[in-house]
C-alpha positions as CSV (number, residue, x, y, z in Angstrom):
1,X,110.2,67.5,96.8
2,X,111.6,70.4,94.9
3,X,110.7,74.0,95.3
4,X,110.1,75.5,92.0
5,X,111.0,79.7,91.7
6,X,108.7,81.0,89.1
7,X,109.5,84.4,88.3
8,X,106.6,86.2,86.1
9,X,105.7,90.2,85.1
10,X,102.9,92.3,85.4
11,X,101.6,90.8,82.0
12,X,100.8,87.6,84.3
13,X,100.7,84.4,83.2
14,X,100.4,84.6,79.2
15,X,104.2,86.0,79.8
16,X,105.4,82.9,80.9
17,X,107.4,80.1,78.7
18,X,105.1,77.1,78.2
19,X,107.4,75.5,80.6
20,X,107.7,77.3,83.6
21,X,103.2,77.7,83.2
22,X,103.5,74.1,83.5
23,X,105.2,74.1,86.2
24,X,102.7,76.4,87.6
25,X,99.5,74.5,86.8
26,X,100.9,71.1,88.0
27,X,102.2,72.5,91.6
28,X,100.8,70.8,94.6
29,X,101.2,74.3,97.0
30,X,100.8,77.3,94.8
31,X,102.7,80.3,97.0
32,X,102.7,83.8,96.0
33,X,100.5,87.4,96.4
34,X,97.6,88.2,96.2
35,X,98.5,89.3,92.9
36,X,100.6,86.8,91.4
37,X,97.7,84.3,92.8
38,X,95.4,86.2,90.8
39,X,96.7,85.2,87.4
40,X,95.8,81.5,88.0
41,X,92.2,81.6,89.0
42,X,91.8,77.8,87.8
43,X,94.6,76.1,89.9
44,X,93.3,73.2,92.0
45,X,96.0,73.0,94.3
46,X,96.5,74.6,97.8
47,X,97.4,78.1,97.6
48,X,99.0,80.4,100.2
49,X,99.0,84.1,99.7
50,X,101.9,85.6,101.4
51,X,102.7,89.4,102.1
52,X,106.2,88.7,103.2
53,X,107.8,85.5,102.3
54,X,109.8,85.8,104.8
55,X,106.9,85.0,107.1
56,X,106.2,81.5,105.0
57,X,109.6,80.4,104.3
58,X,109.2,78.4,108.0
59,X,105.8,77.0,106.6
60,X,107.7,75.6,103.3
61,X,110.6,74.0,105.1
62,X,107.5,72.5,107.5
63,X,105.6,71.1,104.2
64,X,109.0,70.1,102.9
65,X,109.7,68.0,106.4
66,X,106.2,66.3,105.7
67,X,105.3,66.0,102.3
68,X,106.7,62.4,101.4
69,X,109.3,62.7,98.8
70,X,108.2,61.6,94.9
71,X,109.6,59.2,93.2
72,X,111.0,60.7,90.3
73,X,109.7,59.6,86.7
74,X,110.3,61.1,83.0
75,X,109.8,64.7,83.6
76,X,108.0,64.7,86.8
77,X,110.4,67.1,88.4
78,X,111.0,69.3,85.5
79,X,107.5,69.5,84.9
80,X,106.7,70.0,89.0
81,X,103.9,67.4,89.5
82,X,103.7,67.8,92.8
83,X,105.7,70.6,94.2
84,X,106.1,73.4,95.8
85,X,105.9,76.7,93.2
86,X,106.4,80.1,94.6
87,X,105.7,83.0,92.3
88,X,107.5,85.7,93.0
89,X,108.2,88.5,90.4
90,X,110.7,89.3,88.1
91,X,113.9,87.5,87.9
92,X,114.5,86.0,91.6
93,X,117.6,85.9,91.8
94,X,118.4,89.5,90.6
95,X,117.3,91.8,93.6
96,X,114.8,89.5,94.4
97,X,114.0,86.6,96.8
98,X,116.5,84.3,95.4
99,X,119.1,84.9,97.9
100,X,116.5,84.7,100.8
101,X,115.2,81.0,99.5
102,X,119.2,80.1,99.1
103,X,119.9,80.4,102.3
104,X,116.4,79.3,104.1
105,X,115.7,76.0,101.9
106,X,118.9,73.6,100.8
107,X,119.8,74.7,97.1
108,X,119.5,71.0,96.0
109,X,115.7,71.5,96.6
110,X,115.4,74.5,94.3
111,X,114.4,75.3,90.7
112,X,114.5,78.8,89.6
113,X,112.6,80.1,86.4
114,X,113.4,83.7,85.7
115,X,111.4,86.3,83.8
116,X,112.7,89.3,82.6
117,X,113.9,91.7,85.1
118,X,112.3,94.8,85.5
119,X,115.8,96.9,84.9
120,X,116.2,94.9,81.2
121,X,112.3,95.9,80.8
122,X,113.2,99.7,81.2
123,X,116.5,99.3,79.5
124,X,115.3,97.8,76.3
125,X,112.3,100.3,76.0
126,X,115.0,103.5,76.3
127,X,117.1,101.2,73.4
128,X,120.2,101.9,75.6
129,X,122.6,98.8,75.8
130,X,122.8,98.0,79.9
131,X,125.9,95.9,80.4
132,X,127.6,99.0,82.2
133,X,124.7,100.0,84.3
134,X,124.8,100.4,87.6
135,X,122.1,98.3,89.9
136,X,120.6,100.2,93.3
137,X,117.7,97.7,94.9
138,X,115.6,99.1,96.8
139,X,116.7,96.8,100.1
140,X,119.6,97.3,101.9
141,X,121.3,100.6,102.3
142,X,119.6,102.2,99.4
143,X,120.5,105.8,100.3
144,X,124.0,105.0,101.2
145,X,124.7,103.4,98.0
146,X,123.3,105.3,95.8
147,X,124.8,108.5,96.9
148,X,128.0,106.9,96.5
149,X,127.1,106.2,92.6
150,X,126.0,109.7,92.2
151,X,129.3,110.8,93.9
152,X,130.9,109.0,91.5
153,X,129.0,110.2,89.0
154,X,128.7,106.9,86.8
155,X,127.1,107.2,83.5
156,X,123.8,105.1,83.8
157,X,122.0,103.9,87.3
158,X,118.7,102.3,87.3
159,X,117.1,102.6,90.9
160,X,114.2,100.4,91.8
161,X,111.7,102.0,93.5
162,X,109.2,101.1,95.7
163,X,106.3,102.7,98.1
164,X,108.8,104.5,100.4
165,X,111.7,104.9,98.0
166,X,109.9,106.8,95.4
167,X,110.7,108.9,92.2
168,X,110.0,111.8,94.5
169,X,112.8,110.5,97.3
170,X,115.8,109.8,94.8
171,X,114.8,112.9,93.3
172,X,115.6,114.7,96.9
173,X,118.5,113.2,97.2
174,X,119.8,114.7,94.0
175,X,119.0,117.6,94.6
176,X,120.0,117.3,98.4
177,X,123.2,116.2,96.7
178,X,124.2,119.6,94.5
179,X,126.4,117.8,92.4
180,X,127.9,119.2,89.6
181,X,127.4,116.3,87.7
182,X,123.8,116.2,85.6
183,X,121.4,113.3,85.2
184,X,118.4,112.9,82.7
185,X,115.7,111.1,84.4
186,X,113.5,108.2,83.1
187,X,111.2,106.5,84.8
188,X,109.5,103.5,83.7
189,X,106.1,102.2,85.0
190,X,104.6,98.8,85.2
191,X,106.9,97.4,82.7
192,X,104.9,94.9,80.8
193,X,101.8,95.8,81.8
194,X,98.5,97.2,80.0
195,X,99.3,100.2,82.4
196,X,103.0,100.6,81.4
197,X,104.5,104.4,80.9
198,X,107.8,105.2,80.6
199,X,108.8,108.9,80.2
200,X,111.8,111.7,80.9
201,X,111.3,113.7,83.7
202,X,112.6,117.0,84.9
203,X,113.9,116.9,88.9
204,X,111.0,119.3,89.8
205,X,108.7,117.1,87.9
206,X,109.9,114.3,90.2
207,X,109.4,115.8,93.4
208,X,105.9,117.4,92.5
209,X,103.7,114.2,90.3
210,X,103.0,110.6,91.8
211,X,104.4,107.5,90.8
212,X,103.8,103.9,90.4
213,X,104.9,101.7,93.1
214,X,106.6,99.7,90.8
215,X,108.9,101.5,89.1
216,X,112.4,101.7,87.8
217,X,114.3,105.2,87.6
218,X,116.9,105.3,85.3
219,X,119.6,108.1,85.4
220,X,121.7,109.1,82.0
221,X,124.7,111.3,82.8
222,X,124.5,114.4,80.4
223,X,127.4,114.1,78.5
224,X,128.2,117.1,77.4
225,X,127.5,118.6,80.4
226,X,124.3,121.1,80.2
227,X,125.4,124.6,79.8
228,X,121.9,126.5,80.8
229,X,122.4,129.7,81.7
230,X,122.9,131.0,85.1
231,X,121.4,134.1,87.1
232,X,124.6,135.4,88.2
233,X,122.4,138.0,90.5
234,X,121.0,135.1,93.0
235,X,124.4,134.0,93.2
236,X,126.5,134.5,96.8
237,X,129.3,136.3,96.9
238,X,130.9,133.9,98.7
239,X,130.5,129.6,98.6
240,X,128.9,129.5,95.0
241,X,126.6,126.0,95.2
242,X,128.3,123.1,93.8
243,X,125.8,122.5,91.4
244,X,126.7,125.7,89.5
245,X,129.3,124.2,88.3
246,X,129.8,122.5,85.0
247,X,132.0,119.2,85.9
248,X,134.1,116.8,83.6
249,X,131.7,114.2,82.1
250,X,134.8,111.4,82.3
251,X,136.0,112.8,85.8
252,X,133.6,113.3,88.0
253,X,134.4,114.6,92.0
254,X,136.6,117.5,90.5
255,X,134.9,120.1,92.1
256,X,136.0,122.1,95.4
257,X,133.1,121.1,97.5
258,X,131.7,124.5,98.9
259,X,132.9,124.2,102.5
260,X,135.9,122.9,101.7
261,X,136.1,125.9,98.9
262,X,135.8,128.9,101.3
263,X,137.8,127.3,103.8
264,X,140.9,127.3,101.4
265,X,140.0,130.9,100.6
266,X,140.4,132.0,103.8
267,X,143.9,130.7,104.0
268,X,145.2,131.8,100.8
269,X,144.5,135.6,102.6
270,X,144.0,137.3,98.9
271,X,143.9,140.6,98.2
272,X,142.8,142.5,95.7
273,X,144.8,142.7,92.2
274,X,147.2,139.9,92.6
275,X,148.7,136.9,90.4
276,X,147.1,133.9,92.0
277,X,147.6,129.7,90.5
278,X,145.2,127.0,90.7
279,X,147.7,124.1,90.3
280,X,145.4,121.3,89.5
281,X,142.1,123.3,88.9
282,X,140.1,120.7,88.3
283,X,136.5,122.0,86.6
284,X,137.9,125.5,88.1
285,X,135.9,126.1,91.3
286,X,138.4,127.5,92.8
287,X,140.0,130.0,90.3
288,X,136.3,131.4,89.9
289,X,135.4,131.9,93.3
290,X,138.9,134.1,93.5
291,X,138.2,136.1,89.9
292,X,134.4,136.7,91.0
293,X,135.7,138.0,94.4
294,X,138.7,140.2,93.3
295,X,137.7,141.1,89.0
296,X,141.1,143.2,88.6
297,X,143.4,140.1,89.8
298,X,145.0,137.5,87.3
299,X,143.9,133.8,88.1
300,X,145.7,131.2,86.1
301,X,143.8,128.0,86.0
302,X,146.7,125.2,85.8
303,X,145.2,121.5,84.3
304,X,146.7,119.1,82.5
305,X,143.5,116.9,81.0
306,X,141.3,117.7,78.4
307,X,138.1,117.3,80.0
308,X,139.1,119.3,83.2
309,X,140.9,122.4,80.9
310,X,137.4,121.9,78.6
311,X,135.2,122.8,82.0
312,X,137.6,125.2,83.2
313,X,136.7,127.3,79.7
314,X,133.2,126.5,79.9
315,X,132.6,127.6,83.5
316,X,134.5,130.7,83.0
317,X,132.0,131.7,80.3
318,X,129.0,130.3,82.4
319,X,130.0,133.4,85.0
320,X,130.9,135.4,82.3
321,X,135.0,136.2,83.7
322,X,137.8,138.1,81.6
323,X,140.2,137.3,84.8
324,X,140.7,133.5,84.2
325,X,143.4,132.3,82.0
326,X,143.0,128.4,81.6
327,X,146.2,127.1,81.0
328,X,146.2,123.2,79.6
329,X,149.9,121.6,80.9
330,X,151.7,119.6,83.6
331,X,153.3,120.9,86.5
332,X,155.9,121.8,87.4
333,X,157.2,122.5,83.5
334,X,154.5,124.7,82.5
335,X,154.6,126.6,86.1
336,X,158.1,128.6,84.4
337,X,155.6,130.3,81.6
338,X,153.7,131.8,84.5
339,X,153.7,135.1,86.0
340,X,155.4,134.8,90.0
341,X,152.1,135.1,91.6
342,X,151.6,136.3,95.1
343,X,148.9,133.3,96.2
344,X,149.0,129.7,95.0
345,X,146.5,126.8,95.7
346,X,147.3,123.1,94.8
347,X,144.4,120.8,94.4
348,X,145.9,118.1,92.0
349,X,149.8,117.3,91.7
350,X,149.7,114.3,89.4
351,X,152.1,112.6,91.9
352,X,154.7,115.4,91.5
353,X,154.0,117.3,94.7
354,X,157.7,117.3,95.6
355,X,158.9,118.8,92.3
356,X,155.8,121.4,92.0
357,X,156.4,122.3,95.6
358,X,160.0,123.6,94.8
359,X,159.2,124.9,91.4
360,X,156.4,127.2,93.3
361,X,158.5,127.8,96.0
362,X,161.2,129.7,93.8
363,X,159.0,131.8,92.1
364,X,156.3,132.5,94.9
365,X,156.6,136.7,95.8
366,X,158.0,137.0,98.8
367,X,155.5,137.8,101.3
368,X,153.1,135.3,99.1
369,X,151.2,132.0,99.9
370,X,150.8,128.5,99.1
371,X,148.3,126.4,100.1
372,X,147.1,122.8,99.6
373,X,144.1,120.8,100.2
374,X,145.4,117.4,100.8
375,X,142.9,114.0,101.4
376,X,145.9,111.1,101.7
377,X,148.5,110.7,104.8
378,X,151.8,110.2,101.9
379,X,150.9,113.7,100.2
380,X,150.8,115.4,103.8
381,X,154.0,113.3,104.7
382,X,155.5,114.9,101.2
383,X,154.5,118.4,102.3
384,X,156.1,118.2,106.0
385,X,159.6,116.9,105.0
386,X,159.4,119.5,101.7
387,X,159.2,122.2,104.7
388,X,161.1,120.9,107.2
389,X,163.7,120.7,104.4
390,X,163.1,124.2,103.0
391,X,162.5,125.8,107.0
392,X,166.4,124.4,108.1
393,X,167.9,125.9,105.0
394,X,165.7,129.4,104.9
395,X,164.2,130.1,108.3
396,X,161.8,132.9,106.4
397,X,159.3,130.2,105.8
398,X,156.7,128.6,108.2
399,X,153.2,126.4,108.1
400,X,150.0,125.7,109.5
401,X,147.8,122.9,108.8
402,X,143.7,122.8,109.4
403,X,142.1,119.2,109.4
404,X,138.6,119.3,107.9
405,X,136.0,116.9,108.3
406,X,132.9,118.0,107.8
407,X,129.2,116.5,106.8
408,X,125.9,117.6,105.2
409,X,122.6,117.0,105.9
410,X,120.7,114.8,103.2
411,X,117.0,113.5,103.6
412,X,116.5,110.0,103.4
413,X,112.6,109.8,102.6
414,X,110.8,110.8,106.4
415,X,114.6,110.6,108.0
416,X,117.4,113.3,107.5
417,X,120.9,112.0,108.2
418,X,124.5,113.3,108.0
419,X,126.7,112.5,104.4
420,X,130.2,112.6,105.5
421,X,132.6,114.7,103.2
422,X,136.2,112.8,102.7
423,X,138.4,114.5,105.6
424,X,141.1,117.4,104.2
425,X,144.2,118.6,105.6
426,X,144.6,122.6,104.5
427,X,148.1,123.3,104.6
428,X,149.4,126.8,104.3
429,X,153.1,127.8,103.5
430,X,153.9,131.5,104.0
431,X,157.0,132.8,102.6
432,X,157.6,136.4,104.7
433,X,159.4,139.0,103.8
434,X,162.8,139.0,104.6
C-alpha cells in the first residue's frame, strides 16, 4: 500500500493539480488537520485528524502492517485507490514533514505531491528572483541559525514563522543584534489565501502590531546602506552602538564590535593631539571612536577595498569629523606616505602582517604604540616571533597580550541566552624611549 504526500495551500483544494485531487478523493485513510480535512467535506473514506503527525506516524505504519497489499492495475497506484493520503501543507519535503515520513515509513512506500512552498509564495509576490535566498525554518535551532545569517549579513533571508517564532521575536533579535548591517522587512500572510497581505514593515512596526501565524518574513539587505541621520547628542562618549555604524553592503562583520572597540582603546593609551593609524579600518569604527574622543588629533583611516574606504567616508560625515583622513591603499606601501604616528591599531593585514609590522615598526615615535586585535592562532604566532625577533636585536621594546572572549545577551522569544563573540587576542607593542 503506498502512502501518498499531498501537499496543498491555504487556497485548499481548488489549488491542487487534477492529479494529486485525485489522489485525494480516491484515498482509503484520509490524514491531515482539522484544516486540511476541512477542504474535502465529501470524502467517504476514514479520516484521521492529527495535531502532530508525529503522534500518527505509529498508527500509519500499524494500518500499513494490516491493510492487505493491492494488486496493482493501470493507474491504481498513481491514482491512489486505496491508500493512505496525508495532507500536509506546502511542499513536504521543503521544511516540512517530508524528512519525518522518510525516516518513519520505508521510502518505497511513499509518493510525494508538492504544492508551492510558502517562501516561492512570498518570493514571487515581492518579484524578487529567490535562488540565492537564504532558508531559516522555524524547527530546529531557529535562533542560533539565524543570527548566524544576520551576522553574516547575507543579502535576502526568508524566516518562517510560526505561533512562538513571530514577526515580533525575529524583530527582537535584530534589534537585540545592533548590527551595522540594515534589513527591509516584508512579511507575507496567508499566502494564497482570501486573507493574504503582504507588506514592508519598519522594526518598531514589528515588535508593536500582530501577526498571522502563518507567515513568512523576508529580509532585503539595504544596499546602499541607509544613511539617516544621527543624534550625535544621545550618543556615549565612549562604546558608540554598533548599529551607528554604516557597514560595507559586500563585507559584512567589518565593524569593531563595541566591547571589543573600547578594549583596544584602552591599550592604545592615547592622548590628546597625536598621529594615530587604523591599519585595516574596516567601515572605520575604530578611527571614529579615537577622532570623537580626542577632535585636535590626526586619525588616518588605512583600507584597501572600495566598499570599506566608501563607509569609512560615509561614517565620518554621519558623525560629522574633520580629524579623519580615509586613505584607500595596501599596507605596508602606502604606510611610507603617512605621518610617524605616535599610536597604531591593526585590524586587517591582508596576510602581510610580517611586512606591516616592520614597516610600522620603523616609523612608530618612540615612546609610541602598536596594537592588534587578532582572532586566528598563525597571526598571533606571526606577532610573537616578529617581537621576539625585534626584542633580541633592540631590547627598548616589549608586549602584552589580553585574550577576549566575551558574550551578549539576546532574547530568544520568553528565553534570554548568551551569543558568544569570536574570542580576540589584543596585543600591545610599546616602543620606550630610549
Amino acid at each position: 500500500m503506498t502512502v501518498h504526500v499531498v501537499g496543498i495551500g491555504l487556497d485548499g483544494a481548488a489549488g491542487l493539480r487534477s492529479s494529486a485531487r485525485q489522489v485525494v478523493e480516491m484515498a482509503a485513510l484520509l490524514i491531515g488537520s482539522d484544516r486540511h480535512l476541512s477542504y474535502f467535506p465529501q470524502h467517504s473514506g476514514e479520516r484521521w485528524a492529527v495535531a502532530n503527525l508525529t503522534e500518527a506516524i505509529l498508527e500509519i505504519r500499524r494500518w500499513l502492517a494490516t491493510q492487505p497489499e493491492l494488486e496493482p492495475d493501470a493507474g491504481t497506484v498513481e491514482r491512489g485507490r486505496g491508500s493512505i493520503v496525508i495532507l500536509v501543507a506546502g511542499d513536504p519535503l521543503f521544511h516540512g514533514w517530508g524528512k519525518l515520513l522518510i525516516a518513519q515509513i520505508p521510502p518505497d512506500k511513499l509518493t510525494f505531491h508538492p504544492h508551492v512552498s510558502s517562501v516561492q509564495l512570498a518570493f514571487s509576490r515581492l518579484h524578487i528572483p529567490w535562488q540565492d535566498a537564504h532558508i531559516v525554518g522555524s524547527e530546529g535551532r531557529f535562533f542560533e541559525e539565524l543570527t548566524a545569517k544576520l551576522k553574516l549579513g547575507v543579502e535576502k533571508i526568508a524566516v518562517l514563522a510560526d505561533e512562538t517564532r513571530t514577526p515580533a521575536t525575529i524583530a527582537s533579535l535584530v534589534k537585540a543584534l545592533d548590527l551595522p548591517t540594515r534589513y527591509e522587512f516584508w512579511v507575507c500572510e496567508n499566502l494564497g489565501s482570501a486573507e493574504e497581505r503582504v507588506g514592508c514593515r519598519s522594526l518598531s512596526a514589528l515588535l508593536g502590531e500582530s501577526f498571522s501565524p502563518l507567515s513568512v518574513v523576508v529580509m532585503l539587505r539595504l544596499s546602499p546602506p541607509g544613511t539617516e541621520a544621527l543624534d550625535l547628542g544621545k550618543l556615549p562618549l565612549l562604546g558608540i552602538p554598533d548599529a551607528a555604524f554604516i557597514g560595507c553592503g559586500d563585507r559584512p562583520g567589518l565593524t569593531v564590535e563595541r566591547e571589543v572597540r573600547v578594549l583596544v582603546l584602552a591599550q592604545l593609551a592615547l592622548q590628546p593631539e597625536q598621529v594615530v593609524w587604523d591599519v585595516g579600518a574596516g567601515n572605520g569604527s575604530v578611527s571614529i571612536e579615537i577622532a570623537r574622543l580626542f577632535p585636535q588629533s590626526e586619525v588616518y583611516a588605512i583600507e584597501q577595498t572600495v566598499s570599506g574606504t566608501s563607509a569609512i567616508e560615509l561614517n565620518c560625515r554621519r558623525f560629522e569629523l574633520q580629524n579623519v583622513f580615509s586613505i584607500h591603499g595596501t599596507a605596508p606601501e602606502i604606510l611610507h606616505r603617512l605621518r610617524p604616528p605616535h599610536r597604531i591599531f591593526i585590524g586587517g593585514s591582508g596576510g602581510g602582517l610580517t611586512k606591516i609590522l616592520g614597516v610600522c615598526a620603523l616609523r612608530l615615535l618612540a615612546g609610541g604604540s602598536i596594537v592588534l586585535a587578532l582572532d586566528v592562532f598563525e597571526d598571533i604566532a606571526t606577532v610573537l616571533s616578529w617581537i621576539g625577533d625585534r626584542v633580541r636585536r633592540e631590547p627598548h621594546w616589549s608586549y602584552r597580550i589580553v585574550q577576549v572572549q566575551l558574550s551578549r545577551s539576546l532574547s530568544g522569544g520568553s528565553l534570554t541566552r548568551f551569543d558568544a563573540l569570536n574570542p580576540v587576542s589584543i596585543v600591545t607593542i610599546d616602543r620606550h624611549l630610549n
